[in-house]
C-alpha positions as CSV (number, residue, x, y, z in Angstrom):
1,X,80.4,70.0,-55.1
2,X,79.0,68.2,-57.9
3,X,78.6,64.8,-55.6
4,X,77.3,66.7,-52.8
5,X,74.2,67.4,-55.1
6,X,73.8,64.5,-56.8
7,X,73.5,62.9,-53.0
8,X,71.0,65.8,-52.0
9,X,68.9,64.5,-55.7
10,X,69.0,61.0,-54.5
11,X,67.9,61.6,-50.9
12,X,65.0,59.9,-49.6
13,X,63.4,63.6,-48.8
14,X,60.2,65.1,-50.4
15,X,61.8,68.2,-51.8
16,X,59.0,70.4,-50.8
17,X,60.0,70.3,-47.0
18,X,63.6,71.6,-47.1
19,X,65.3,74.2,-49.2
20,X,68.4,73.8,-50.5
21,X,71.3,77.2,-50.2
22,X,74.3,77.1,-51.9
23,X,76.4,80.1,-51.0
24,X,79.1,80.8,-53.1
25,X,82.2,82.0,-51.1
26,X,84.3,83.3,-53.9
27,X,84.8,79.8,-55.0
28,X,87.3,79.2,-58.1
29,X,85.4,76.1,-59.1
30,X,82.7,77.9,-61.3
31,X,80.3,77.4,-58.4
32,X,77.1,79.1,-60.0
33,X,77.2,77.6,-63.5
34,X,77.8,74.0,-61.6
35,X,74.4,74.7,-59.8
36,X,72.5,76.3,-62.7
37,X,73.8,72.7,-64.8
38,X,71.9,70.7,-62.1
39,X,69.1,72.7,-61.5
40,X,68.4,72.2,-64.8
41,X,68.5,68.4,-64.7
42,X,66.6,68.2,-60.8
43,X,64.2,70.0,-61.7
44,X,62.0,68.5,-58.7
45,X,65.0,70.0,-56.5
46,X,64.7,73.9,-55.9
47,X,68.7,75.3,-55.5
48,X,68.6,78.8,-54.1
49,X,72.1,80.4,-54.9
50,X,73.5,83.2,-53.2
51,X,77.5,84.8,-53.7
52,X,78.8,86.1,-50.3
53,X,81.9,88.4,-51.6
54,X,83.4,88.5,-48.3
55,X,85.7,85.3,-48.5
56,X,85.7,83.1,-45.2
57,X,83.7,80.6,-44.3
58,X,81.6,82.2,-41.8
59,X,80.8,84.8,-43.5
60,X,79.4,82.4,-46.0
61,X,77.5,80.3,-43.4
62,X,75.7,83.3,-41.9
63,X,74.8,84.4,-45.0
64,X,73.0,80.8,-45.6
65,X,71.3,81.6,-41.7
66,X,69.7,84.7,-42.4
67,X,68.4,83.3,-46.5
68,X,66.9,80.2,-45.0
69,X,63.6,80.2,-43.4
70,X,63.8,76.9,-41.7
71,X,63.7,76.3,-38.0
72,X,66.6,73.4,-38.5
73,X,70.0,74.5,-40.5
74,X,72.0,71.8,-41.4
75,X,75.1,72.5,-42.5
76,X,77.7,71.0,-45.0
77,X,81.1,71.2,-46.3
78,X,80.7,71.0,-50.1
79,X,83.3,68.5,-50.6
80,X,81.4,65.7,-48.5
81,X,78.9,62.5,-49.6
82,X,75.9,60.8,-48.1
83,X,73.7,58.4,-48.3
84,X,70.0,58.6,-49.5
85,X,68.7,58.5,-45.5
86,X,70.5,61.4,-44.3
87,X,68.2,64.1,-44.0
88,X,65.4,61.7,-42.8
89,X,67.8,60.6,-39.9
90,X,68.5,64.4,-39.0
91,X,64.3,65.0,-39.3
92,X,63.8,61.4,-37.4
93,X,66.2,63.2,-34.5
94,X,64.9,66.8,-34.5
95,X,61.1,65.0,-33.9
96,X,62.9,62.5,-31.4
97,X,64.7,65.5,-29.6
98,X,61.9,68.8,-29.6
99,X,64.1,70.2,-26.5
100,X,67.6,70.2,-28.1
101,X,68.9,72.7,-30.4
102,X,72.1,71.2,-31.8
103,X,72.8,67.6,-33.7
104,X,75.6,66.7,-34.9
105,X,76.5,63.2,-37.6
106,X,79.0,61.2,-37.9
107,X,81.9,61.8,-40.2
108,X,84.2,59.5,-41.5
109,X,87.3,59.7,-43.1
110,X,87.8,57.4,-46.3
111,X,91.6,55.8,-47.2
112,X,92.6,58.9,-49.8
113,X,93.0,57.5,-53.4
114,X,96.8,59.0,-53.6
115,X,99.7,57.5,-51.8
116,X,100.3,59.7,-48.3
117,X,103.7,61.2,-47.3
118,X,106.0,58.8,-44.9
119,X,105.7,61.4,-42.4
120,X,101.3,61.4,-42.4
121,X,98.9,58.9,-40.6
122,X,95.1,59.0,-40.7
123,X,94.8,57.1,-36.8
124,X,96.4,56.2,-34.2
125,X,98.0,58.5,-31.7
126,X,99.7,60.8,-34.1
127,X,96.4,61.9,-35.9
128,X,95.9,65.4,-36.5
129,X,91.9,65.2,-35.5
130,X,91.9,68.8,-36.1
131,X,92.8,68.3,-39.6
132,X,92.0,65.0,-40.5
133,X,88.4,64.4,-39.0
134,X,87.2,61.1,-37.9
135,X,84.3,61.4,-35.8
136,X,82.3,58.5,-34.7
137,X,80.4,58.3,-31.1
138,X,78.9,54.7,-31.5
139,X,75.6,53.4,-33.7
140,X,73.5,54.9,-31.1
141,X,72.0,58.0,-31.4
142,X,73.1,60.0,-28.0
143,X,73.0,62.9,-25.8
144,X,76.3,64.5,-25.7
145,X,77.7,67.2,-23.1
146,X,78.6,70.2,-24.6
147,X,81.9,71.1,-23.1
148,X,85.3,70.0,-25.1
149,X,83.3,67.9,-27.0
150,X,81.2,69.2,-29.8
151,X,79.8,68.4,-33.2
152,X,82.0,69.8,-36.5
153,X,80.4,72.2,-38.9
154,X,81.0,70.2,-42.1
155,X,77.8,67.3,-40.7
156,X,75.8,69.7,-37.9
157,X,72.5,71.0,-38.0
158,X,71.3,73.5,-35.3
159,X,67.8,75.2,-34.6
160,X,67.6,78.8,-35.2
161,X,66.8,79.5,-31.7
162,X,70.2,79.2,-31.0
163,X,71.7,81.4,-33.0
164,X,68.6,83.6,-31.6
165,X,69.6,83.5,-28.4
166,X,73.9,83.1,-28.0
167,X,74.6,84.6,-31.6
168,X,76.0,84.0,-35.2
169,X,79.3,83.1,-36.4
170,X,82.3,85.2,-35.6
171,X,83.9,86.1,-39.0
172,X,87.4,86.7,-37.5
173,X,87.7,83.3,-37.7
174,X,87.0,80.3,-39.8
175,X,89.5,79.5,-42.6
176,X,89.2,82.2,-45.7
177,X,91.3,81.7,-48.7
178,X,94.7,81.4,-48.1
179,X,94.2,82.5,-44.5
180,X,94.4,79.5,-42.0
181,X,93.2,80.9,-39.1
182,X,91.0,78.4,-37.7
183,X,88.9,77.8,-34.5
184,X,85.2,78.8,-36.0
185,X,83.8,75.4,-34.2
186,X,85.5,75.8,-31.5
187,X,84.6,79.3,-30.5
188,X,81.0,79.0,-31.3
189,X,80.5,75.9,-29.1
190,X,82.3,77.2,-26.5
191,X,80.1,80.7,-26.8
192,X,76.9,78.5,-27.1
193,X,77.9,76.4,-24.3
194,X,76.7,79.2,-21.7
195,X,73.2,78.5,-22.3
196,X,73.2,75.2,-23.9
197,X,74.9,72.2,-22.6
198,X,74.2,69.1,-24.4
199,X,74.0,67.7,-28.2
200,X,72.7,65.2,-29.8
201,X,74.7,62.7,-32.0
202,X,72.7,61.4,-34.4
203,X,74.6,58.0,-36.0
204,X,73.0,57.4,-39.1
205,X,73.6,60.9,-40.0
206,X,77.1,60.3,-41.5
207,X,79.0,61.7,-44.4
208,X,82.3,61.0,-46.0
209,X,84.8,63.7,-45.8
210,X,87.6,62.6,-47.7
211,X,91.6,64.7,-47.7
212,X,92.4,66.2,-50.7
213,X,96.0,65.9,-51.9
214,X,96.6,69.5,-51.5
215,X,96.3,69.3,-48.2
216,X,99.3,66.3,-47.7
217,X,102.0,68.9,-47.3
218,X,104.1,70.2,-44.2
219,X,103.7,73.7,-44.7
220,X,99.6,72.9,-44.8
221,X,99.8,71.5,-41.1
222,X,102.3,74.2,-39.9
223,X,99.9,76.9,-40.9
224,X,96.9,75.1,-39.6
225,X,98.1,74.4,-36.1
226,X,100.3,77.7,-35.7
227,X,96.7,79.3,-36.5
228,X,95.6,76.8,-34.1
229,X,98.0,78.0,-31.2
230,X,96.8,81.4,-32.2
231,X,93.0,81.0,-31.5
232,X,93.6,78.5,-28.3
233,X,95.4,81.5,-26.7
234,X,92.9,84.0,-28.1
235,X,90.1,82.2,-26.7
236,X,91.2,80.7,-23.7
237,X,92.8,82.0,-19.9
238,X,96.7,81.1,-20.0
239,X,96.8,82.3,-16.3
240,X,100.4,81.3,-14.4
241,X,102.3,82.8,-11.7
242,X,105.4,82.9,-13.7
243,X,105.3,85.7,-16.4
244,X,107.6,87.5,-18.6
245,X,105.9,90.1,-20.4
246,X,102.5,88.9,-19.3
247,X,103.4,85.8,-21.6
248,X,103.3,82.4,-19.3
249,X,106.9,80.6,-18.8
250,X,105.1,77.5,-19.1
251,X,103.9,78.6,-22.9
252,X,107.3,79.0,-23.6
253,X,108.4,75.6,-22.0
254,X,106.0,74.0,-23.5
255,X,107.7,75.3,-26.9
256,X,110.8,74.0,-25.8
257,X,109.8,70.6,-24.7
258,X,108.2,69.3,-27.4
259,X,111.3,70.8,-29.5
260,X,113.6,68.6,-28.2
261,X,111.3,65.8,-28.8
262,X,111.1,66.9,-32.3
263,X,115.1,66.6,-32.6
264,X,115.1,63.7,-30.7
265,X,112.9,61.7,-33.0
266,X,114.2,63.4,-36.5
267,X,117.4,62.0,-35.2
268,X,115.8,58.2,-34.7
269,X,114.8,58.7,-38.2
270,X,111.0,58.7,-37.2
271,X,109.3,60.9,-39.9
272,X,105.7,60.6,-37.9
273,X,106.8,61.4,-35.0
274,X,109.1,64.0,-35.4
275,X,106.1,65.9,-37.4
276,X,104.2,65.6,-34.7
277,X,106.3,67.3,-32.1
278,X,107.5,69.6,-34.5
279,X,104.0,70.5,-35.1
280,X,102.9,70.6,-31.2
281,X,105.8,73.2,-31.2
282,X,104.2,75.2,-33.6
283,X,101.1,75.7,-31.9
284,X,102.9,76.8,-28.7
285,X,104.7,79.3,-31.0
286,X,100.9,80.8,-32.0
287,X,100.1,81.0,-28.5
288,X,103.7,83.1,-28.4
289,X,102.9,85.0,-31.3
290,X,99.2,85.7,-30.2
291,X,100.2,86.7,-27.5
292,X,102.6,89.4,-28.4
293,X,100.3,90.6,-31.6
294,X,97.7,91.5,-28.8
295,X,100.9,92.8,-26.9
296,X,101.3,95.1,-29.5
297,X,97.9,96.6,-30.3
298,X,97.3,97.0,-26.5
299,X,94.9,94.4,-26.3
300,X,96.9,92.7,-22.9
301,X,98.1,93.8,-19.9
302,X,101.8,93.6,-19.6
């Protein structure tokens, strides 16, 4: 965090024409004395702090909706870095785009300073994109159809008209603590993208998002894309001729496919592969599991 407001000190921005929330999400890092230290140093730079004690991280970002007073939100990740132009290029696109209500940067992913596991890539085909972000549309700020494709709440700003109109953040999901239940982004956008159906990607609005050595560990991406296979099924139709207890076979033989391509290549001896499929298996087992929790607390038809 302490980066993310030494870039927000050195920003090109006249400090009178944005406010500056820092909501503190039961953080363990000593969040409020970090900003107090800084305050204290900016003292052209107003921080307005505010502890959300209901962990997750929607909770925390509609908390920062209903302190600000702004008609633009950006939001950021406290873990990323930018250069002095970023908020001008988000204010240069807001003025260029009056009839749009949702902008979205780019976000890069830097080489991590630790040495990854044999069985982790950051590109190519076996990318976890869900995990691992790397998002970059061009140089060229663009209008983008919002369908599949959508900005990521670490680098996204949207007017409050928006939230006005299709709602705030559902805090059932997000990732909260220990609890990697994902699909925050996903359900919002897809919500949103009743009313509203195009974004703008704005280039020059980029920020570093580096991966933190914590996160280089199988059981991380097991729990991330089995909560993954949990929201896909929550949010989505799985419709199919073919059902056993309402569940579709192919959901199930989808499971089974890619687990025999994760045998297949543990045999070959090809660590990044055989991750991967194992991995696409777990998310088929969250749809599975989703779909028998909701089974259970009468939330499907049988």
């Amino acid at each position: 965090m302490e980066n993310l407001i030494k870039c927000i000190a050195g920003s090109n921005l006249p400090p009178e024409i944005v406010e500056y929330i820092v909501v503190d999400n039961k953080c363990t890092d000593n969040t409020e004395q970090t900003v107090i230290s800084y305050q204290k140093l900016f003292t052209n730079i107003e921080f307005i702090y505010v502890c959300e004690k209901n962990q997750g991280c929607n909770y925390a970002r509609n908390t920062g909706l209903h302190i600000s007073k702004g008609d633009y939100i950006i939001f950021l990740d406290d873990d990323v870095v930018f250069n002095k132009d970023f908020f001008i290029n988000y204010i240069n696109a807001f003025r260029a785009y009056p009839d749009y209500e949702i902008f979205g940067g780019k976000i890069i992913l830097p080489k991590p300073n630790f040495a990854l596991p044999h069985w982790l890539v950051t590109e190519g085909k076996y990318l976890r994109p869900m995990i691992l972000i790397n998002l970059d549309k061009g140089s060229e700020n663009k209008i983008q159809p919002l369908d599949n494709d959508y900005p990521v709440s670490l680098n996204m700003a949207i007017k409050r008209s928006a939230f006005e109109k299709c709602g705030f953040f559902k805090t059932d999901l997000g990732l909260s603590g220990k609890k990697l239940l994902p699909g925050a982004d996903y359900e919002l956008f897809k919500r949103f993208s009743k009313q509203i159906h195009s974004w703008i990607y704005v280039a020059d609005a980029s920020v570093e998002h580096s991966m933190k050595q914590c996160q280089a560990h199988k059981s991380y991406f097991r729990r991330r894309l089995f909560g993954v296979g949990r929201v896909s099924y929550r949010l989505n139709s799985f419709d199919a001729k073919k059902k056993l207890f309402g569940l579709p076979l192919y959901v199930v033989e989808s499971a089974l496919k890619n687990m025999v391509l994760w045998i297949k290549y543990l045999i070959k001896n090809k660590p990044v592969e055989s991750f991967f499929y194992e991995t696409e298996m777990i998310q088929y087992i969250g749809c599975i599991y989703e779909h028998f929790y909701r089974l259970k607390k009468n939330d499907l038809p049988v």
